[in-house]
C-alpha positions as CSV (number, residue, x, y, z in Angstrom):
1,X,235.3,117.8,13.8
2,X,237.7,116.3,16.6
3,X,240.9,117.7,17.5
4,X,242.2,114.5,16.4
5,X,240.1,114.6,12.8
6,X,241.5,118.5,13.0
7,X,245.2,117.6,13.1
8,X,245.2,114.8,11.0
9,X,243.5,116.9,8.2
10,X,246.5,119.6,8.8
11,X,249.2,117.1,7.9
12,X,247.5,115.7,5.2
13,X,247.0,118.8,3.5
14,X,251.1,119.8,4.2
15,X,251.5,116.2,2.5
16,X,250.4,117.3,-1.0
17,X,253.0,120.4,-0.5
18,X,255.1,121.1,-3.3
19,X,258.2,121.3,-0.6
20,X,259.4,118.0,-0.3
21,X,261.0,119.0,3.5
22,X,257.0,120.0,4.4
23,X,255.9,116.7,3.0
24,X,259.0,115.0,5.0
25,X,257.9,116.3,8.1
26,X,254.2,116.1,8.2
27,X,254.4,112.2,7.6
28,X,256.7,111.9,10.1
29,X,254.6,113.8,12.4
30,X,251.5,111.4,11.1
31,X,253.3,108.3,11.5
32,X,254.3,109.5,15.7
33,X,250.3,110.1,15.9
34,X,249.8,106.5,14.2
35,X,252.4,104.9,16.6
36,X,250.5,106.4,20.1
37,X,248.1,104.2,21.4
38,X,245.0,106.6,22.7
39,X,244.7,108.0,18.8
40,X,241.1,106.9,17.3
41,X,241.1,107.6,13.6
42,X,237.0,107.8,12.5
43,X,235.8,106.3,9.0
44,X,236.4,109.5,7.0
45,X,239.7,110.2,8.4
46,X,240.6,106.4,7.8
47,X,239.9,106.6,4.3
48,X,242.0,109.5,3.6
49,X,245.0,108.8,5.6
50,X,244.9,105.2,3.8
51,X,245.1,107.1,0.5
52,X,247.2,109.6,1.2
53,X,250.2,107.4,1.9
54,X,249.4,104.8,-1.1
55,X,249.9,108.0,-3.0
56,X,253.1,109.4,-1.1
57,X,254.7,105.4,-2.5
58,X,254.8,107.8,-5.6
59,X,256.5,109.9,-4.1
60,X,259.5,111.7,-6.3
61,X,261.6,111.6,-3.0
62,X,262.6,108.6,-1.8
63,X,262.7,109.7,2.0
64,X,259.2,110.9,1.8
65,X,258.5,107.2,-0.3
66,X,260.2,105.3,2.6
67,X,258.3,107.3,5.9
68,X,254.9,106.4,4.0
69,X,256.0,102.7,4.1
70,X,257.0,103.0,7.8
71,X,253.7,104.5,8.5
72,X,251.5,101.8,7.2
73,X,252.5,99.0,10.1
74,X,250.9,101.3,12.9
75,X,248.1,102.1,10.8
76,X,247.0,98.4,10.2
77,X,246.4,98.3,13.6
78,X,244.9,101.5,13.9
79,X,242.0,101.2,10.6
80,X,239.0,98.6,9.8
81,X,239.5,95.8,7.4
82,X,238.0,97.3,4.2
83,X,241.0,100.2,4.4
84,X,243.6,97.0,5.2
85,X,242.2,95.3,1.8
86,X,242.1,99.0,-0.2
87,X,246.3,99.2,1.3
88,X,246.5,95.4,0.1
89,X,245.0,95.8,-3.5
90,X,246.5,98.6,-4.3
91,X,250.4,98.0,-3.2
92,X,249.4,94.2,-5.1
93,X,248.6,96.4,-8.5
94,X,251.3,98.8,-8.2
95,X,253.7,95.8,-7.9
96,X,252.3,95.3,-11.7
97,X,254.1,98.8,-12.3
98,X,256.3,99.3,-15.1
99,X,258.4,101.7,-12.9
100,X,260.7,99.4,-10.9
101,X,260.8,101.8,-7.9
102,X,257.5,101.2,-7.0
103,X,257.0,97.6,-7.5
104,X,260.2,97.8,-4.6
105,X,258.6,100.1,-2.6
106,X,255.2,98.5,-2.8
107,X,257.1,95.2,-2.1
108,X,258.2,96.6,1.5
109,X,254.8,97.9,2.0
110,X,252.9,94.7,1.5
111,X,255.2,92.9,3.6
112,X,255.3,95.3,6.2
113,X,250.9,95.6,6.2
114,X,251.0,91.7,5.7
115,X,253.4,91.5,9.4
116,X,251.0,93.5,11.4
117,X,247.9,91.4,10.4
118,X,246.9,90.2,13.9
119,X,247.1,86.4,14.9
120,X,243.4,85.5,14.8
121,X,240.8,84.3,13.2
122,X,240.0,87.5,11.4
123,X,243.4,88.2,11.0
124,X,243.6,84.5,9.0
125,X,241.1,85.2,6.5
126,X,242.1,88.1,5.8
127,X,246.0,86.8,5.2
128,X,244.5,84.7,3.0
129,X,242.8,87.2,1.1
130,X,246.1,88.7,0.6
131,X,248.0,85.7,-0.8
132,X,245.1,85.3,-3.5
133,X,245.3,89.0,-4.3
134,X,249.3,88.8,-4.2
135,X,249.6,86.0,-6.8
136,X,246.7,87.4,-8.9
137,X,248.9,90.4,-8.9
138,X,252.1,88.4,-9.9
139,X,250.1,86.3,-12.4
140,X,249.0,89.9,-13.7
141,X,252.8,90.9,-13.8
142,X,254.0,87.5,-15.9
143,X,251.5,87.8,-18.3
144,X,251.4,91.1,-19.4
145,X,254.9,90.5,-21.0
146,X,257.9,88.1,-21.1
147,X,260.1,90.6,-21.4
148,X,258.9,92.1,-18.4
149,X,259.3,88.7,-15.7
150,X,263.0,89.2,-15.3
151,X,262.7,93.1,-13.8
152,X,259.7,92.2,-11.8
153,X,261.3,88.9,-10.4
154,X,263.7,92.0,-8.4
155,X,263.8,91.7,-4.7
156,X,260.6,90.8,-2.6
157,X,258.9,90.5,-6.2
158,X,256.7,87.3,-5.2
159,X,256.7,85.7,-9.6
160,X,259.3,83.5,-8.6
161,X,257.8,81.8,-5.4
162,X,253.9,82.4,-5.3
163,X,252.8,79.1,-6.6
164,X,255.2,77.0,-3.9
165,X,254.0,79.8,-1.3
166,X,250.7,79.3,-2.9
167,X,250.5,75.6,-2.3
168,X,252.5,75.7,1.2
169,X,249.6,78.4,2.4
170,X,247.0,75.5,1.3
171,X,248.7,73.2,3.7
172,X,247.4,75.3,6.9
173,X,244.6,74.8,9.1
174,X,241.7,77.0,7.9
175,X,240.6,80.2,9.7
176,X,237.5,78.5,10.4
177,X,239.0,74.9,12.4
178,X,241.3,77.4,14.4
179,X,238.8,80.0,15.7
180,X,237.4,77.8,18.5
181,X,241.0,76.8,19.6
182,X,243.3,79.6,22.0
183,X,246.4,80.8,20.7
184,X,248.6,78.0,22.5
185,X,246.9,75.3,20.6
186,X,246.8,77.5,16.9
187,X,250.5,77.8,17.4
188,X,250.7,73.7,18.1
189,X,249.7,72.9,14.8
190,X,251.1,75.7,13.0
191,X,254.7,75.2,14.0
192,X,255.2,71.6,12.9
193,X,253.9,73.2,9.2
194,X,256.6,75.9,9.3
195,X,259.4,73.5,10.6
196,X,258.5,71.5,7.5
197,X,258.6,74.4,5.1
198,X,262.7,75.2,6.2
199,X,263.5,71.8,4.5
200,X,262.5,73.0,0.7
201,X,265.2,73.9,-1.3
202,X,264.2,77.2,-1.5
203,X,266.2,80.4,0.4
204,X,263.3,82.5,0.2
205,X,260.6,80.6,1.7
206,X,263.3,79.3,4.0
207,X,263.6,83.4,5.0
208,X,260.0,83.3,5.1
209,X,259.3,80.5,7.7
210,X,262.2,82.0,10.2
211,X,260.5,85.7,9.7
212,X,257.0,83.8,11.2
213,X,258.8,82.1,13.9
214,X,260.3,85.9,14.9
215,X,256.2,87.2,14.6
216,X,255.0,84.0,16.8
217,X,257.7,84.7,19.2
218,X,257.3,88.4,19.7
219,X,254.0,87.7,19.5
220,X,253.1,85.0,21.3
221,X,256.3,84.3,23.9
222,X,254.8,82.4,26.6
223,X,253.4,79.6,24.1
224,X,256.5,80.0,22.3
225,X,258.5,78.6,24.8
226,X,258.2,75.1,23.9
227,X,259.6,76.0,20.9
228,X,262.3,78.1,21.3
229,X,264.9,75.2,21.7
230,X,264.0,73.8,18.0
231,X,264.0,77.2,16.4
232,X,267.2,77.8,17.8
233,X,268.1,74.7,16.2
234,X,267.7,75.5,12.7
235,X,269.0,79.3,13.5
236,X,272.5,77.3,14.1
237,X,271.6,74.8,11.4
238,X,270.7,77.3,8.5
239,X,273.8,80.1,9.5
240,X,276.4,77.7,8.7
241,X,275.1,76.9,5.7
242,X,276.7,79.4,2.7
243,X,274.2,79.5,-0.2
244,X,276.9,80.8,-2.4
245,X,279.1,78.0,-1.7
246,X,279.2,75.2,-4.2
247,X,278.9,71.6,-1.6
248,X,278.4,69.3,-4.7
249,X,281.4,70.4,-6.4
250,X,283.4,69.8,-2.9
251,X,282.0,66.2,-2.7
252,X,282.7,65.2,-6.7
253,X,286.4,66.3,-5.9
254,X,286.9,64.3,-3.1
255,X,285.5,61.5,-4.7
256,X,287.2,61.8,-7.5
257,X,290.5,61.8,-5.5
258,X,289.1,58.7,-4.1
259,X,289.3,57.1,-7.2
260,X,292.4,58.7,-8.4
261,X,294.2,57.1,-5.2
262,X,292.8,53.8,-5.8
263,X,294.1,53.4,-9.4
264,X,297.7,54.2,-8.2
């Protein structure tokens, strides 16, 4: 075993301690191995860190919950795609949970593996595999019980959105037609799409889009740069706009004043 199999195996054993400050620290120790570059995690060790923290979302302490959901985004990059898809179906079932906590917390996890997925090909399919395993998961969640749509429809719960986000995903260039093409010309034809998508009536996918323009910035700056002036655009556009406030109700007033002043 490598010193790097050795201490991994040490935290994950403190992990399942019945102290909650031992299991506190030693995934906050994992998740400063996870975040340095040189560590090489082998297939065994993979597997077990992977289900360590899907089992630490469980957590009774919600500290301990939240570190295991900062841990995952260096550990996409850091694990092979079968341990991405085990992270993806099994945050996608717990979301299915009857305990609201965890649907939450496995809400912020799946969002948070589904941000790190790289910008490639690979990367592509395997996003896509995730939006067919998320809105299985949320059809899972809507038929199980009516009763039960209203408490899963809580924040980041997809029930609500997947079948817009469903069809908007179907819109996109497939893996396949964007492999041959460098990142420059991927991002050409994928920014129009997502400029498109901020003009549904829809705050949530609107949220979406401007979360993909942050990744494709950070990402992807120097082809960004083209793009920067309209993103910055609809920044200024979409911040003065109040979603709370009522701009129909404004406009039937002053119309009706209108007409009130032309019958006098």
């Amino acid at each position: 075993m490598s010193s790097v199999s050795y201490h991994i195996s040490n935290l994950l054993e403190k992990m399942t301690s019945t102290d909650k400050d031992f299991r506190f620290m030693a995934t906050n120790d994992l998740m400063l191995e996870l975040q340095k570059d040189s560590i090489k995690l082998d297939e065994d060790s993979e597997r077990k860190v992977v289900s360590m923290l899907l089992k630490l979302l469980e957590d009774k302490n919600g500290e301990v919950q939240n570190l295991a959901v900062k841990c995952l985004a260096p550990l996409v990059g850091k694990v092979k795609e079968p341990q991405v898809e085990t992270m993806v179906d099994t945050l996608c079932s717990n979301m299915t949970s009857d305990k609201e906590q965890l649907r939450d917390i496995s809400s912020m996890g799946l969002k948070t593996v589904i941000a790190e997925l790289p910008l490639s090909s690979s990367g592509l399919n395997l996003t896509a595999s995730v939006c067919k395993k998320d809105h299985l998961a949320a059809d899972r969640s809507y038929g199980e019980t009516g009763g039960r749509v209203s408490s899963a429809g809580g924040p980041g719960h997809p029930v609500g959105h997947v079948g817009k986000a469903e069809r908007c995903v179907g819109q996109f260039p497939q893996p396949a037609a964007l492999q041959p093409a460098p990142p420059g010309e991927h991002l050409e034809k994928l920014i129009p799409m997502v400029v498109k998508f901020t003009s549904v009536e829809d705050d949530e996918l609107r949220e979406y889009c401007f979360q993909a323009f942050e990744a494709f910035i950070r990402r992807s700056p120097k082809e960004m740069s083209p793009h920067v002036a309209t993103v910055t655009q609809l920044c200024l556009k979409f911040m003065t706009f109040d979603p709370n406030y009522n701009y129909d109700d404004e406009e039937e007033e002053e119309d009706s004043m209108d007409i009130e002043d032309g019958i006098e």
